[in-house]
C-alpha positions as CSV (number, residue, x, y, z in Angstrom):
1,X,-28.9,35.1,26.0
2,X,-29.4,37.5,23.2
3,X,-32.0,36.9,20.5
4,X,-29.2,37.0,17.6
5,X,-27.4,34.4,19.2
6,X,-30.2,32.3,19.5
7,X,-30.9,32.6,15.7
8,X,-27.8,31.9,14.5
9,X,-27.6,28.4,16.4
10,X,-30.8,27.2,15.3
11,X,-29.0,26.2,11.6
12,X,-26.4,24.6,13.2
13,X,-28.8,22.4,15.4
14,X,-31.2,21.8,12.8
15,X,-30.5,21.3,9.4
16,X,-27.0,21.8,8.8
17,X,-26.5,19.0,11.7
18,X,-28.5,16.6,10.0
19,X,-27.0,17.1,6.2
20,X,-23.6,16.7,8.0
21,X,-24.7,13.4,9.7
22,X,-26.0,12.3,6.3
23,X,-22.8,13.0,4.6
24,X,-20.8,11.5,7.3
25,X,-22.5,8.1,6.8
26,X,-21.9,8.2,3.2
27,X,-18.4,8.7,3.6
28,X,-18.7,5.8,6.1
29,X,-20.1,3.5,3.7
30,X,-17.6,4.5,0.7
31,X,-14.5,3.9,3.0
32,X,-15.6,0.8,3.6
33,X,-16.0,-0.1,0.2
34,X,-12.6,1.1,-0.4
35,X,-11.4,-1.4,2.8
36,X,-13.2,-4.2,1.4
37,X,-11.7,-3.8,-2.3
38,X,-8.3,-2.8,-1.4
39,X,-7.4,-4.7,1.8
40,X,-6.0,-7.3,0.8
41,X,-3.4,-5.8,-1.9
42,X,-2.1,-2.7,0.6
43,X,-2.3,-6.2,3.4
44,X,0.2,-8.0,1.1
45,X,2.5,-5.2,0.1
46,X,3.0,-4.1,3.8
47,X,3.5,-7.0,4.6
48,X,6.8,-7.3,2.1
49,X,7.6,-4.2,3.8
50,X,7.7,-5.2,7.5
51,X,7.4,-8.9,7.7
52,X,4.9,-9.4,10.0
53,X,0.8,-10.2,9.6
54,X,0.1,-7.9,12.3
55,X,1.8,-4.9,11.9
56,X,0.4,-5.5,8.2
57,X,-2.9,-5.5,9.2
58,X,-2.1,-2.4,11.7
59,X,-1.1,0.1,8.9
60,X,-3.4,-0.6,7.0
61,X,-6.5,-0.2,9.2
62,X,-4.4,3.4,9.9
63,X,-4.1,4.3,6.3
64,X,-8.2,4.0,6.1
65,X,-8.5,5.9,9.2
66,X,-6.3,8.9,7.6
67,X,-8.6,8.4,4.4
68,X,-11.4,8.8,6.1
69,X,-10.1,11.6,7.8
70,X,-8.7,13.7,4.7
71,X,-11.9,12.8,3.1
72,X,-14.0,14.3,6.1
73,X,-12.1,17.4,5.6
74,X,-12.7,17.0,2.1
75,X,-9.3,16.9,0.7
76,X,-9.2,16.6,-2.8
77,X,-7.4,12.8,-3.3
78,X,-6.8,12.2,-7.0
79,X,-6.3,8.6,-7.5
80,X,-7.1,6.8,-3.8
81,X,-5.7,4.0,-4.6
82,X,-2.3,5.4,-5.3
83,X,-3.0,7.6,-2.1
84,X,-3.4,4.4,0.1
85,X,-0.7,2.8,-1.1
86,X,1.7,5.7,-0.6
87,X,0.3,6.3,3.3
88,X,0.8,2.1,3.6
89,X,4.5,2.4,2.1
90,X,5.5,5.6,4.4
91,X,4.0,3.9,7.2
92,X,6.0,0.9,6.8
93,X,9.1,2.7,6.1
94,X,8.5,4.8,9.4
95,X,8.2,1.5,11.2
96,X,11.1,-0.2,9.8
97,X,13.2,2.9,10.9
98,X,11.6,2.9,14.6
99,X,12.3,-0.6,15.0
100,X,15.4,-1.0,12.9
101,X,13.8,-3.9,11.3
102,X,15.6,-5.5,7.7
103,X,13.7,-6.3,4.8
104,X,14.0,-10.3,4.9
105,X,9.9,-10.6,4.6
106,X,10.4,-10.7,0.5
107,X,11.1,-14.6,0.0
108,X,8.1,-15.0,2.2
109,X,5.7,-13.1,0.2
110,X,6.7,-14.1,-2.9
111,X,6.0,-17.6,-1.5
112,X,2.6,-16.5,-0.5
113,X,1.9,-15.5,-4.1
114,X,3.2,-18.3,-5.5
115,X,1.3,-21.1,-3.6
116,X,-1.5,-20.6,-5.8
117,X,0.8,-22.3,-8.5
118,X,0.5,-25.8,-6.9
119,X,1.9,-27.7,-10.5
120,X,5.7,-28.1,-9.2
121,X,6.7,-30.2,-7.1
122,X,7.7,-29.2,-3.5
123,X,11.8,-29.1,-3.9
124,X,11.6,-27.1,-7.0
125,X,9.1,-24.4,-5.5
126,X,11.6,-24.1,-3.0
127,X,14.3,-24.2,-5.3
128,X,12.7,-21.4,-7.6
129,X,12.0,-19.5,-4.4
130,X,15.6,-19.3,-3.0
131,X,16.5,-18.2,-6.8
132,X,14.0,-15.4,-6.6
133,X,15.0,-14.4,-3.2
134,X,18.3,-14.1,-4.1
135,X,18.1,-12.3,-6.9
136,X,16.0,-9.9,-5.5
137,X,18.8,-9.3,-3.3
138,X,20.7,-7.9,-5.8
139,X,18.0,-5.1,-6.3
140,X,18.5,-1.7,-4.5
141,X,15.3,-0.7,-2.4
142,X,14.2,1.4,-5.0
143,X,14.2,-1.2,-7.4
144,X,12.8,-3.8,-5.4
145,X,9.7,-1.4,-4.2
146,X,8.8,-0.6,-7.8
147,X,8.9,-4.7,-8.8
148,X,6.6,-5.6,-5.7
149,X,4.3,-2.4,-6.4
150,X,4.0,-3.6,-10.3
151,X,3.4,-7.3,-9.4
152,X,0.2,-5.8,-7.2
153,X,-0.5,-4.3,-10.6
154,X,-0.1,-0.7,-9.9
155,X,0.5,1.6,-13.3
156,X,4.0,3.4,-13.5
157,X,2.0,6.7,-12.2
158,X,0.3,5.4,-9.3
159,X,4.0,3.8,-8.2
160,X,5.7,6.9,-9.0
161,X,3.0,8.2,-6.1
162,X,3.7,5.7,-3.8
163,X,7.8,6.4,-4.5
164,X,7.5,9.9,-4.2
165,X,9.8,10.1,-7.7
166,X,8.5,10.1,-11.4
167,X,6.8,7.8,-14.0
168,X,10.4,8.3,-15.8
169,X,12.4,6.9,-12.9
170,X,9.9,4.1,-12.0
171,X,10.5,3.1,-15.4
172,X,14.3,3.1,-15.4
173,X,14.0,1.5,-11.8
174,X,11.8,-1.3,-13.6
175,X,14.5,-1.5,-16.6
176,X,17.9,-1.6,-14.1
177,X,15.6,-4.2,-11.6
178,X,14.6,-6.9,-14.4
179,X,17.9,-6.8,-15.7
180,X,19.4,-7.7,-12.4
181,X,17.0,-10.1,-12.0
182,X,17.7,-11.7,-15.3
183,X,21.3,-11.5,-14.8
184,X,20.9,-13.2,-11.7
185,X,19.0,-15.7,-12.6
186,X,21.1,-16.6,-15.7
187,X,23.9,-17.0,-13.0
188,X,21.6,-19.4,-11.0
189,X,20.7,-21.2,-14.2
């Protein structure tokens, strides 16, 4: 082996190793952070998506993995929580395709939130939830996506990241969605 050679490993081995190691367990450390804090929002909106725990839980714990994979890389991510969301929303949408599996996990999500409000009785929590599942029935995809992303709280920008389409249209997809839901419950009324 040529003396050069040698010379030019010895940063690589040696300091540069152990700055990258130190870095690496940062990163570590702020991903899990951001799996702690975010979990169980992304958790509940994929599960709206594809109706089951599980796969919830699955795309998720992938969405973190490809954080902490574009952030090893050090790929400039803007807003991560809109990023997260967007990778949990393709990911589901990917799924749905692959197995040709309908959105029918609304009602039971909206349940989920809604058992927190134990003050009505037990027939008209059911009652109210058949009426919200129905109207939401009335919603296009779009619609529907940008009401279950605002409930999470997500601003108009950080949905119109997860939608791939602009603050403009998530507002007018907000607009057209409340009004059918108002409609529709009127009807129910």
């Amino acid at each position: 082996m040529e003396q050069g050679s040698i010379l030019k490993l010895s940063p690589v081995l040696g300091l540069e190793h152990v700055e990258n190691h130190r870095k690496s367990k940062q990163l570590e450390e702020t991903v899990v952070e951001l799996y702690a804090t975010l979990r169980p929002s992304l958790l509940s909106y994929a599960y709206q998506v594809v109706g089951s725990t599980g796969e919830s839980e699955d795309l998720v714990q992938i969405a973190f993995l490809k954080l902490f994979d574009q952030l090893k890389r050090n790929t400039d991510i803007v807003n991560v929580r809109s990023w997260l969301y967007r990778v949990v929303h393709n990911l589901a949408i990917d799924h749905i395709r692959r197995n040709g599996i309908h959105e029918s996990a609304v009602t039971e999500w909206l349940s989920q939130r809604s058992r927190a409000e134990n003050t009505r009785s037990t027939e008209d929590e059911l009652i109210r939830q058949q009426r919200i599942a129905d109207s939401l029935q009335v919603l296009n995809e779009r619609e529907r996506h940008c009401l279950m992303l605002r409930a999470e709280g997500l601003s108009y920008q950080e949905i119109g990241g997860v939608l791939g389409i602009s603050q403009k249209a998530v507002s007018v997809y907000l607009a057209r969605g409340l009004k059918k839901f108002e409609v529709q419950n009127e009807n129910c009324a």
